[in-house]
Residue, then its C-alpha position, 0 to 999 in steps of 0.5 A: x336641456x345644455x345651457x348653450x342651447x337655452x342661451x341660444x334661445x334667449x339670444x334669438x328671441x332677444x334679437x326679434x323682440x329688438x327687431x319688432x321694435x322697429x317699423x315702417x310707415x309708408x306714405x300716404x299712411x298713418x301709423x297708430x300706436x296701441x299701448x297694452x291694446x289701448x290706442x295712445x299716440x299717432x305717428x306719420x311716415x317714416x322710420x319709427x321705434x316702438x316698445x316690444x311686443x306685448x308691450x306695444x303694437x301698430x296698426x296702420x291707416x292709409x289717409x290718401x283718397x280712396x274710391x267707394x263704388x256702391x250698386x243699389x236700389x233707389x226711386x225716383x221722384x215718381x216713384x219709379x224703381x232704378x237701379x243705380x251704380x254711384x261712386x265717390x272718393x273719401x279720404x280719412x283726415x290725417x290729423x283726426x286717424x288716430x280719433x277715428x281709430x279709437x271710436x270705430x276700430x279702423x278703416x274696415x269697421x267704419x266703412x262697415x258701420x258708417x260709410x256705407x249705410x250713410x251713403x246709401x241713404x244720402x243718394x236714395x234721398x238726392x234721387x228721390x228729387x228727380x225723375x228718371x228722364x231727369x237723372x239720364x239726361x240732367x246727370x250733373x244736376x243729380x251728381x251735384x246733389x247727391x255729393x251735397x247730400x253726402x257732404x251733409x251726411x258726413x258732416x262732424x265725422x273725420x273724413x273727406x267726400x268728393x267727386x261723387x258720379x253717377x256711373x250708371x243708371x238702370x231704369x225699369x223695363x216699363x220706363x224703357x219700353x214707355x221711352x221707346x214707344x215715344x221714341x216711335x210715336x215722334x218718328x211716326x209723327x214727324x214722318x207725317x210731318x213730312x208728308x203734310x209738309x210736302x203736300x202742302x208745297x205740292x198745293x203751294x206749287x200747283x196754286x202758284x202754278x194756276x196763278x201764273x197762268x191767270x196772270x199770263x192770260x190777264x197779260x195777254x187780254x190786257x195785251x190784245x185789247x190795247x192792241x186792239x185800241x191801238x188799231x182802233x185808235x190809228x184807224x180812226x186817226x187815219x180816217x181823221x186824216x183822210x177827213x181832213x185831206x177831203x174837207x181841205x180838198x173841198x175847200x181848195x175846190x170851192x175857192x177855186x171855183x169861186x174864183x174861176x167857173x171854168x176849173x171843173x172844164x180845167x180838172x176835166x182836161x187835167x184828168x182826160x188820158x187823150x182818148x176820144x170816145x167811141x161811141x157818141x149818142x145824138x139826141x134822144x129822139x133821133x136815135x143816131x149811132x157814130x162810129x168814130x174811128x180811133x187812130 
């Protein structure tokens, strides 16, 4: 091989090996430094210079926040299989990447080893504390739960849990069919409700109805009989009245004739219209008829 194609390679690979020596680390990253395959240091974003390869290597591990959404099975405090859909945010602790890289490897393998079986065994425990009606319709209790169970869990290991949430919940076909019969036995049973309610007015109605017409009938006896008193009562003051206009007449009558014997002769002639009789009787055993003429 000419040696200006040899010099040509050496060149070429010495100008890779000088370019490899140079990375990236981006935000919200973490770069960790492998020396001869052995994590040695950790370097944060920016522009950075490494020995070549073989010499060094990098590998990086991003430390924002990251969303885990995890489908499984659980049971609740009856014993009730559900179907749960729960997800958290986790992030690595920037300052312990490089600690976390060298006891599990990465991100991959400790989401693998310990992130997930973690996680599912802190909700199987939380939810296990509630029932199923509970976890529908007490959501934030069972939320506040399961992110303390995972706080607890997670507890001494390098990263960060937060803003766990239920997204969904799948109860058993029983349970649905169980909350669906209750459904329509409370609808039937208000149903009835109703119906007594209103019969129950119904009675209210015709039983004030009665009532108004006792007291109506009570009103008018109550009426006619003081109308009948009244009646009674002014009859009997003007027969009081006429009583006393008799006896005060009598007595006038009396004194009068005390004074004078004559005043019979006198209330006689008062009361005589001036018209003679026309027939005079004599004596009984005559038995003589008058004929007086009249002018």
């Amino acid at each position: 091989m000419p040696a200006f194609i040899i010099a040509g390679i050496i060149v070429v690979l010495t100008i890779f090996e000088a370019l490899s020596a140079v990375y990236f680390v981006q935000e919200g990253h973490v770069a960790i430094i492998r020396t001869f395959g052995q994590a040695t240091d950790k370097e944060d974003p920016g522009v950075h210079v490494k020995a070549p390869w073989p010499f060094q290597a990098v590998d990086k591990i991003e430390v924002r926040a990251r969303r885990n959404v995890e489908s499984l099975a659980a049971a609740s405090s009856k014993q009730l299989p559900i179907q749960v859909e729960v997800g958290f945010n986790w992030a690595v602790n920037k300052e312990a990447a490089l600690d976390l890289f060298i006891e599990f490897g990465g991100l991959n393998q400790f989401e693998a080893r310990v992130l997930d079986p973690r996680m599912r065994s802190a909700v199987k425990t939380a939810l296990a504390k509630f029932t199923v009606d509970e976890m529908i319709r007490g959501r934030e209790l069972a939320v506040a739960e399961i992110e303390r169970t995972l706080q607890l869990a997670f507890e001494g290991l390098p990263v960060t849990i937060s803003q766990a949430q239920i997204e969904n919940i799948a109860p058993p076909p029983a349970y649905m069919a169980a909350v669906e019969a209750k459904q329509v036995a409370n609808q039937d049973a208000l149903r009835q409700k109703e119906i007594l309610e209103r019969q129950r007015l119904e009675s209210l109605q015709q039983v004030n109805s009665a009532e108004a017409e006792r007291q109506s009938a009570v009103l008018s006896a109550q009426g006619q009989a003081e109308a009948k008193l009244l009646t009674a009562q002014a009859e009997a003051d003007a027969r009081r009245v006429q009583a006393d206009a008799e006896a005060h007449a009598i007595q006038v009558i009396t004194a009068q004739l005390a004074q004078s014997p004559r005043y019979i002769e006198f209330v006689q002639v008062s009361n005589w219209n001036g018209a003679l009789p026309t027939t005079m009787l004599g004596d009984a055993g005559a038995g003589l008829l008058l004929q007086v003429p009249t002018r």
